[in-house]
C-alpha positions in Angstrom: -38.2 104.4 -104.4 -39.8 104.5 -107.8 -38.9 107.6 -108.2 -35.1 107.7 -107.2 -35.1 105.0 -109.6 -36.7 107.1 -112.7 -33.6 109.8 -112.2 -30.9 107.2 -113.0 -29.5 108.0 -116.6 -27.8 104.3 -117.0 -31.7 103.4 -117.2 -33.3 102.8 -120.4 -35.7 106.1 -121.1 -39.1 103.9 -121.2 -38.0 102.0 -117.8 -37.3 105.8 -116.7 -40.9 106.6 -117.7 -42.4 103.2 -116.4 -41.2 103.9 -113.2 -41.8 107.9 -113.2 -45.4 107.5 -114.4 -46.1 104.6 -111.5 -44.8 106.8 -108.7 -46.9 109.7 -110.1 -49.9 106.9 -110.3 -48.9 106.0 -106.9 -49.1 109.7 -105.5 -52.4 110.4 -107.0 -53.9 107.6 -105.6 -52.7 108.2 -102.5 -54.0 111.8 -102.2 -57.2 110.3 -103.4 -57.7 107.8 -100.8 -56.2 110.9 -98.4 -60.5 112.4 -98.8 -61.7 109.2 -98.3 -62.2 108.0 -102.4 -61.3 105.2 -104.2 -60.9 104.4 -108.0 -60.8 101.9 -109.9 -60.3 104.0 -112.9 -56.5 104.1 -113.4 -57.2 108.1 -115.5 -59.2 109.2 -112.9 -56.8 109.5 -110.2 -55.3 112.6 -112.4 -57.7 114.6 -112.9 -59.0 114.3 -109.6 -56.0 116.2 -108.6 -58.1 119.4 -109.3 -60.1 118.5 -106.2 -57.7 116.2 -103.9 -54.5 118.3 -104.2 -56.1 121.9 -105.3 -54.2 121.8 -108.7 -54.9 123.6 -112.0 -55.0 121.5 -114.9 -51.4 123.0 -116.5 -50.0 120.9 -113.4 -51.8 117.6 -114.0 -52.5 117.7 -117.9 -48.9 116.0 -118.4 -49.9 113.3 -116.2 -52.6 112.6 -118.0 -50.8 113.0 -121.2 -48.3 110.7 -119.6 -51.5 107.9 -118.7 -51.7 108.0 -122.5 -48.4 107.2 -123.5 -48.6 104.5 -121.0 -51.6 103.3 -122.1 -50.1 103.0 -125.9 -47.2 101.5 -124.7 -49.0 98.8 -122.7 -51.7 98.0 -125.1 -50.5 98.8 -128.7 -46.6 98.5 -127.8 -45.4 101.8 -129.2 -43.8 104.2 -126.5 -43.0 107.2 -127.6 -41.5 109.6 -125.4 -38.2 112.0 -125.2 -35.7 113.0 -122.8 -37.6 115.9 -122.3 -41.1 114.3 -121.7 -39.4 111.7 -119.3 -37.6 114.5 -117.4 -40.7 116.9 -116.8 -42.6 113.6 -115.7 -40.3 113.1 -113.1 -40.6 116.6 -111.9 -44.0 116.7 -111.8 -44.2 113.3 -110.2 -41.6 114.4 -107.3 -44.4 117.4 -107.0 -47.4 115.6 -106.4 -45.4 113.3 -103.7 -44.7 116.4 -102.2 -48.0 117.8 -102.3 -49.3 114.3 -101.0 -46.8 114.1 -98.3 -48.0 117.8 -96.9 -51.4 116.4 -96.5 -50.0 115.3 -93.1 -51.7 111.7 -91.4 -55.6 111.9 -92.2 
């Protein structure tokens, strides 16, 4: 739902990006728990995807770029992200629920 969400234009872009970078957040932790882990280190989750989902950092290093920009927003109040970034987020995000979702039932 997140996600459908983060692809409506009449959005604001940083609601856009809230909700893209907490479905990606969502995935990762889901492919995570998927082997059996748990984290309580919100970063983590991303660059665990090396191991969880099998992907090369090019794929997950915008997630973790996006953790950033999420973590400057939400601490220090200063967002800044583009169409672009916003857009690519989303992609990637709709990936890695896709990736997570071929796992299958563990």
């Amino acid at each position: 739902m997140r996600l459908h969400d983060a692809r409506q234009a009449t959005l604001s872009l940083e609601s856009r990006f809230d909700l893209a970078y907490n479905a990606a957040h969502a995935g990762a932790l889901a492919a995570l728990r998927a082997h059996g882990y748990r984290s309580e280190n919100r970063y983590l989750v991303f660059q665990c995807l090396e191991h969880t989902l099998g992907w090369k950092p090019v794929q997950w290093l915008l997630l973790d770029q996006a953790h950033k920009k999420r973590n400057l927003a939400e601490y220090e109040g200063d967002l800044d992200v583009t169409h672009g970034f916003v857009e690519e987020l989303i992609e990637h995000a709709a990936s890695l629920i896709a990736a997570v979702q071929a796992l299958g039932p563990r």
